[in-house]
N, C-alpha and C positions, 0 to 999 in steps of 0.2 A: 799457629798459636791462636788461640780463641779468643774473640774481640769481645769486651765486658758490652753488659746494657747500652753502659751510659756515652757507650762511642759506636753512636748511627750516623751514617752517610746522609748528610741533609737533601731534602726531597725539592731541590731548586730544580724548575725547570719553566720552559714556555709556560702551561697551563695550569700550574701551580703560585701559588701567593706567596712571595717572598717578603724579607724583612726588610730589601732595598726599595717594594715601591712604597708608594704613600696609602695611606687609606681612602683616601678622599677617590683616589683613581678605581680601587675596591670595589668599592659602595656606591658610586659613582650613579651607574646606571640603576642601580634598585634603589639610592635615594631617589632618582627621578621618575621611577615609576610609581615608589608610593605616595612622593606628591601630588602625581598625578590621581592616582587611585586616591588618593582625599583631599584633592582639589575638588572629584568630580564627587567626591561623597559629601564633603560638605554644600558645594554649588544644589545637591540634593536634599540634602537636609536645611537650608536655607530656604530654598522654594518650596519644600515643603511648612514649613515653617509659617512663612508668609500668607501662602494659603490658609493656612488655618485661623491666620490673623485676620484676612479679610473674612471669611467665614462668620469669625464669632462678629467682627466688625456688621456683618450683612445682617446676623441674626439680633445683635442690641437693635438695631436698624427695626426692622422688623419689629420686634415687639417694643418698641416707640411708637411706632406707629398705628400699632393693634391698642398701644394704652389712649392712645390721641384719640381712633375712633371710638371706644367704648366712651369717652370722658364728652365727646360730640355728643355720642346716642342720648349718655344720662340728660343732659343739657336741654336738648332739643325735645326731649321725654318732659320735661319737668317746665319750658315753656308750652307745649303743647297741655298737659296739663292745666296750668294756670291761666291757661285761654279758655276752658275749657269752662274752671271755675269761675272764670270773669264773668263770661258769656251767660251761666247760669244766674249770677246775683241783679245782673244787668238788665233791663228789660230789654225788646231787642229795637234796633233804631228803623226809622223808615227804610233807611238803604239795606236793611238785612231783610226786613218785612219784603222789599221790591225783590231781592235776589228770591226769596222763597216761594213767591209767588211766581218769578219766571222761569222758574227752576220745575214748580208743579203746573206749570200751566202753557 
């Protein structure tokens, strides 16, 4: 007599996945391998992360510091300057007279 579709011999055996175990036993080792696999992906995307945090952190750094020195330059430009102009309206005093003299002579 010929067995309809809907009566198959269930495929229980060792290396086959039955309804009696758990899933959790299933899954088991590939949930903890893809922890792993993004543990280590995040622990990568973290460090890398951070690094680019110190980076931009190095680069504000850096041009703080390039705005410092240009704000020195103007400064030190602009009393140089107005020494400059002093010195002209000024007549020049004995001790400048003395420096220019032992300076040419």
């Amino acid at each position: 007599m010929p067995r309809s579709r809907s009566h198959r011999p269930s495929l229980k055996g060792p290396c086959s996945p039955g309804r009696d175990l758990p899933p959790v036993e299933l899954t088991q080792p590939f949930t903890l391998l893809h922890a792993k696999r993004r543990g280590v992906t995040e622990s990568v995307f973290n460090r890398n992360q951070r690094r680019e945090a110190e980076i931009n952190e190095a680069l504000k750094q850096e041009a703080a510091r390039r705005a410092a020195v240009v704000k020195n330059m103007h400064r030190l430009r602009a009393l140089r300057l107005a020494r400059e102009e002093k010195s002209k309206e000024q007549p020049p005093t004995r001790t400048t007279l003395q420096r220019q003299q032992q300076a040419a002579g």
